[in-house]
C-alpha positions in Angstrom: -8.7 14.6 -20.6 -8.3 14.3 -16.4 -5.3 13.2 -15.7 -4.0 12.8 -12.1 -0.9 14.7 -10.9 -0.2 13.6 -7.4 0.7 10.2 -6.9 0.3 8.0 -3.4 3.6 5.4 -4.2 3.0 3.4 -1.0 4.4 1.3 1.2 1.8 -1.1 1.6 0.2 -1.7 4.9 1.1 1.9 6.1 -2.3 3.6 6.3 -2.3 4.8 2.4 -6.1 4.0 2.4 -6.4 6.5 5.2 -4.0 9.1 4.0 -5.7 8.6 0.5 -9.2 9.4 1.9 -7.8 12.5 3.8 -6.0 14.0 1.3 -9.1 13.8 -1.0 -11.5 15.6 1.5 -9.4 18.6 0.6 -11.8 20.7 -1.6 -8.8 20.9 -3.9 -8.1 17.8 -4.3 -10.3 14.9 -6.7 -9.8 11.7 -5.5 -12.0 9.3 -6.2 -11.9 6.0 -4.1 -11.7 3.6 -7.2 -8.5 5.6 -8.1 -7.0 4.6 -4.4 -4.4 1.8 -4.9 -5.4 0.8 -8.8 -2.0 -0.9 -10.1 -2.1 0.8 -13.7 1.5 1.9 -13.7 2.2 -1.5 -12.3 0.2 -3.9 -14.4 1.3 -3.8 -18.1 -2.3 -5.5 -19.4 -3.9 -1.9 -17.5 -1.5 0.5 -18.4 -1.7 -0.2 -22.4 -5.3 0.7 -21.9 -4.0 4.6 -21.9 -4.8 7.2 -20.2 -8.6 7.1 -21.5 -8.6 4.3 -18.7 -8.0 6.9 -15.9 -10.5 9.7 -17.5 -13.5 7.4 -18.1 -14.0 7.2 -13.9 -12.0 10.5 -12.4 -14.6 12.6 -15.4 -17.5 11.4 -12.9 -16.1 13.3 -9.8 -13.9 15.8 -10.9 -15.3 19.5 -10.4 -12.3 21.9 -11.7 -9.8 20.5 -8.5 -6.2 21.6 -9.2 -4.8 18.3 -8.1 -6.0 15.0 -9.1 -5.1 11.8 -6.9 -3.7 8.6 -7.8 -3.1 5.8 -5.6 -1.3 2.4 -5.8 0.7 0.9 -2.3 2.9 -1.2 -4.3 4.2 1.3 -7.1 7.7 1.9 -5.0 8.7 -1.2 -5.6 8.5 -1.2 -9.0 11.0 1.3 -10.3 9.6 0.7 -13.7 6.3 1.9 -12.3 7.9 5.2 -11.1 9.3 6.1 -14.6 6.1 5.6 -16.2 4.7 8.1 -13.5 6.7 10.9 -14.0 7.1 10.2 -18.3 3.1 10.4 -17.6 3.3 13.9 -15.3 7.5 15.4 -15.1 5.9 18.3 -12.8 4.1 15.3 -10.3 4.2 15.1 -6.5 5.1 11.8 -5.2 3.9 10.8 -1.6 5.4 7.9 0.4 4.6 6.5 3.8 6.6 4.1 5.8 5.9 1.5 8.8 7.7 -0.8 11.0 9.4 -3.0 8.8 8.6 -5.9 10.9 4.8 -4.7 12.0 4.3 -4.0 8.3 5.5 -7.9 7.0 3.2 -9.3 9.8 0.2 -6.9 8.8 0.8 -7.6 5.0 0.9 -11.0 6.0 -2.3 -11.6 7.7 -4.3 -9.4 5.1 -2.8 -11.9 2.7 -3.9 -15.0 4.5 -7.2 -13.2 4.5 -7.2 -12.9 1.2 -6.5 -16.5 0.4 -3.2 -15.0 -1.5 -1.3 -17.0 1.4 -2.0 -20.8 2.4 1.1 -21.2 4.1 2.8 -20.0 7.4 4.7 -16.9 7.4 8.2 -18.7 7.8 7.3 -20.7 4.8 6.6 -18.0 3.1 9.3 -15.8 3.5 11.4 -19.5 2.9 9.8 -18.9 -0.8 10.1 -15.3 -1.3 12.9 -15.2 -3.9 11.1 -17.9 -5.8 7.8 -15.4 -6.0 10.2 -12.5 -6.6 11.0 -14.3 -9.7 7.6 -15.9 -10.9 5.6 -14.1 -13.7 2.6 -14.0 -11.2 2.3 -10.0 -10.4 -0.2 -10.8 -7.9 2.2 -13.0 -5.9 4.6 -10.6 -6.3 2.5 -7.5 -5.0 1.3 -9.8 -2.1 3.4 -12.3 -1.1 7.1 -10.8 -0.7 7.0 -9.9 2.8 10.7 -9.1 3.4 11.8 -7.4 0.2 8.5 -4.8 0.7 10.3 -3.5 3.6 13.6 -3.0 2.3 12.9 0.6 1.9 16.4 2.2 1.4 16.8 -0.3 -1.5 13.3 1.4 -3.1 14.0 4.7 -1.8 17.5 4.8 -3.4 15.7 3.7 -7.2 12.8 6.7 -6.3 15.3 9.3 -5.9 17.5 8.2 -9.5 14.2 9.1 -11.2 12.7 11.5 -9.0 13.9 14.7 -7.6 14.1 14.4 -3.7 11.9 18.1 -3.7 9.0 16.2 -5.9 8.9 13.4 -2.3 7.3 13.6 0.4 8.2 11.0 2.9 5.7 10.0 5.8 5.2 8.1 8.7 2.8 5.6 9.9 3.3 6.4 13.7 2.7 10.1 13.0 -0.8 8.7 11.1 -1.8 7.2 14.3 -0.5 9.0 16.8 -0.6 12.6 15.3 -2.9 12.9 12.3 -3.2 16.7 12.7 0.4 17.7 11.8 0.9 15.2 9.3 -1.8 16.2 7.1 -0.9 19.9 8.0 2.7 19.0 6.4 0.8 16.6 3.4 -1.4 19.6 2.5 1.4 22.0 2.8 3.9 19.9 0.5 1.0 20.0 -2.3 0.6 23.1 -2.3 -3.1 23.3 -0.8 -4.4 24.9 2.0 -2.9 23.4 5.2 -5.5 24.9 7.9 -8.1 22.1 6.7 -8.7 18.9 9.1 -10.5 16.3 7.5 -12.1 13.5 8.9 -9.8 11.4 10.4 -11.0 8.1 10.4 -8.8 5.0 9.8 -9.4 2.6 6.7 -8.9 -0.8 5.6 -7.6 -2.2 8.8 -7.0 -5.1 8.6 -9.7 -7.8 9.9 -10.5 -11.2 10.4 -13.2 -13.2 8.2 -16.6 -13.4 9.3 -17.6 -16.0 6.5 -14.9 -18.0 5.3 -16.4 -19.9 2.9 -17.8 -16.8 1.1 -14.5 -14.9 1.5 -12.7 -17.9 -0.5 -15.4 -17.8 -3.7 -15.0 -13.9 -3.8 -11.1 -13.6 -3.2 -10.2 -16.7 -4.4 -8.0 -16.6 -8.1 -9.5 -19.9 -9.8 -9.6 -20.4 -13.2 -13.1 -20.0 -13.4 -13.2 -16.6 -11.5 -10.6 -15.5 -14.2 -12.7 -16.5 -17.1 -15.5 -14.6 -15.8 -13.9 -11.6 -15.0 -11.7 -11.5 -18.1 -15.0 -12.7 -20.9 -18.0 -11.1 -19.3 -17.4 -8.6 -15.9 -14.5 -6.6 -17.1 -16.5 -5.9 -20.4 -20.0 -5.3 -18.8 -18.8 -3.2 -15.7 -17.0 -0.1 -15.5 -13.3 -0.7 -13.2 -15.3 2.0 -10.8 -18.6 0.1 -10.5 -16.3 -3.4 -9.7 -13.9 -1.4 -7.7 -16.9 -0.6 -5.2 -18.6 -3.5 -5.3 -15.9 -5.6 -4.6 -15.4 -3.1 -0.8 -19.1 -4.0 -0.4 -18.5 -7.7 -0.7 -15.0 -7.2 1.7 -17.5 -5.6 4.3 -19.6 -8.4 4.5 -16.7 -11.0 4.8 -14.4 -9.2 7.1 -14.9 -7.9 11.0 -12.6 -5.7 13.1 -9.3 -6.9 14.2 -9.2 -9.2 17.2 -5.8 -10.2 18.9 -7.3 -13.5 19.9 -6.2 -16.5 16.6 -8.7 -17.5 14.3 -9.0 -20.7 11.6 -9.0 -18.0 8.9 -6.0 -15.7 10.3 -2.6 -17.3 11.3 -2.4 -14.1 14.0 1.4 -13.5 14.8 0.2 -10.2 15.7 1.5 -10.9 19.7 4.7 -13.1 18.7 7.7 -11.4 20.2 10.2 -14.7 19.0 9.3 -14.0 15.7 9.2 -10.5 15.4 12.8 -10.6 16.9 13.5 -13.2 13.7 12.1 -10.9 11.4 14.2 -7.7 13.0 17.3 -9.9 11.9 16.1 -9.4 8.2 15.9 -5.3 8.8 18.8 -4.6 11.2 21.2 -3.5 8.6 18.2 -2.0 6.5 17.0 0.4 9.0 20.6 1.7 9.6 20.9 2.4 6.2 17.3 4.4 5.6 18.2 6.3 8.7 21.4 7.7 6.9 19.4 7.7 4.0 16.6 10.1 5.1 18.1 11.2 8.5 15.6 10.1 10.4 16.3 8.6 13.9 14.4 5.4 14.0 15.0 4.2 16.9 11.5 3.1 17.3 11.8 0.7 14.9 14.9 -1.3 16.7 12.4 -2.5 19.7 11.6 -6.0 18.2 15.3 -6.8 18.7 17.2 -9.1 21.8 19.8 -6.8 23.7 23.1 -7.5 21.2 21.6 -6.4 18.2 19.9 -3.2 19.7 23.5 -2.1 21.0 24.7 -2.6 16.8 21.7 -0.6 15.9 21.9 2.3 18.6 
């Protein structure tokens, strides 16, 4: 039986596709892209499908690697999802990477829009976050909950009551962009593997706007129908790996590189220094606390801010 024993926790919208993909260059390492942010510690209807699930695709691509990858962006905020990770694997490595609270809610945001997971505007939304937070729709939940996604101290605080603080690695998105080289130099080196190898370093799953909106909505749309098909006829008939690819195929065709000009399909916010200081209100206190948490100076983080809160946060 494969069985994955390093686990990529999130955040969402923090480059985990990217870090994903380089950590699975490694020659050590299997990681196979349908296994990149698959929510089966998450989702109780795929984790009672067992680990047979997970075996059935990493069996195709694993070649004798001593660490096997598993991805999901969203499984820090599920503390439930972290206990069923480490009662699956005790001896796993957990890796976690962080952005910009504020640049990661308006990034999470927009890909939602794009997704048609989000038909409102952004204040409305975050207006109706504790009413998702308590909805039985995972999806929404996953998606949709903008603020409490970047109350990392909160999620960090449940990962280390389950976790040993040596079993997490903790990253950064600015280091991702701005200095690939030494984080994966520290990522390889925390697993164990050989930290001399530079992969490829491109970035993935940026998010885009949509090219055809029409054919976005039929393919990323959650109607009824959609649901029946999947549930009665695809997800019998296709292995999760064959759907998982197909369904970056059909996101290729749909989507096109970021643009900071505003679209129909996009509500871009992207440029919006009012509301990224109203959005800073919601984190002030929250990076304060991670910084104590993790001793980490983030004062990068404070810049969204108007003069008297920066002097509460220096």
């Amino acid at each position: 039986m494969i069985r994955p024993n390093t686990f990529l926790i999130g955040v969402q919208k923090a480059g985990t596709s990217s870090l994903y993909n380089w950590i699975s260059q490694h020659p050590d390492v299997c990681g196979p892209l349908s296994m990149k942010d698959i929510p089966f510690f998450i989702d109780d209807k795929m984790f009672v499908k067992g680990e047979e699930f997970l075996d059935r695709t990493y069996r195709h691509y694993y070649n004798n690697e001593r660490l096997v990858l598993n991805g999901s962006a969203h499984s820090v905020f599920f503390p439930y999802a972290i206990k069923r990770i480490k009662e699956f694997d005790p001896k796993s490595k957990l890796i976690l990477i962080l952005r910009d609270p504020v640049e990661r809610a308006i990034s999470s945001y927009n890909f939602s829009v794009n997704r048609n997971f989000d038909e409102d505007d952004i204040l409305t939304s975050i207006h109706k976050e504790d009413q998702r937070l308590n909805g039985d729709d995972l999806k929404m939940v996953m998606e949709t909950t903008y603020i409490n996604h970047g109350y990392y101290s909160k999620q960090i605080k449940n990962l280390f009551e389950i976790v040993k603080k040596e079993d997490v690695l903790i990253l950064f998105y600015d280091d991702l962009k701005n200095n690939p080289e030494h984080l994966m130099s520290e990522t390889y080196s925390f697993l164990g593997l050989d930290d001399t190898f530079k992969p490829d370093f491109k970035l993935l799953n940026k998010t885009g706007t949509i090219r055809f909106k029409m054919l976005n909505r039929i393919i990323f749309n959650n109607s009824k129908w959609k649901s029946f098909i999947m549930k009665y006829f695809l997800n019998h008939l296709m292995p999760y790996d064959f759907k998982y690819r197909f369904k970056l195929f059909l996101k290729k065709i749909t989507n096109k590189e970021s643009s900071t000009k505003t679209t129909n399909s996009t509500i871009n916010v992207k440029n919006d220094a009012e509301l990224k200081k109203h959005l800073f209100d919601f984190f002030v206190d929250e990076i304060i606390e991670l910084e104590q948490l993790i001793n980490k100076d983030l004062s990068s983080w404070k810049k969204h801010g108007n003069n008297k809160l920066l002097e509460k946060v220096k």
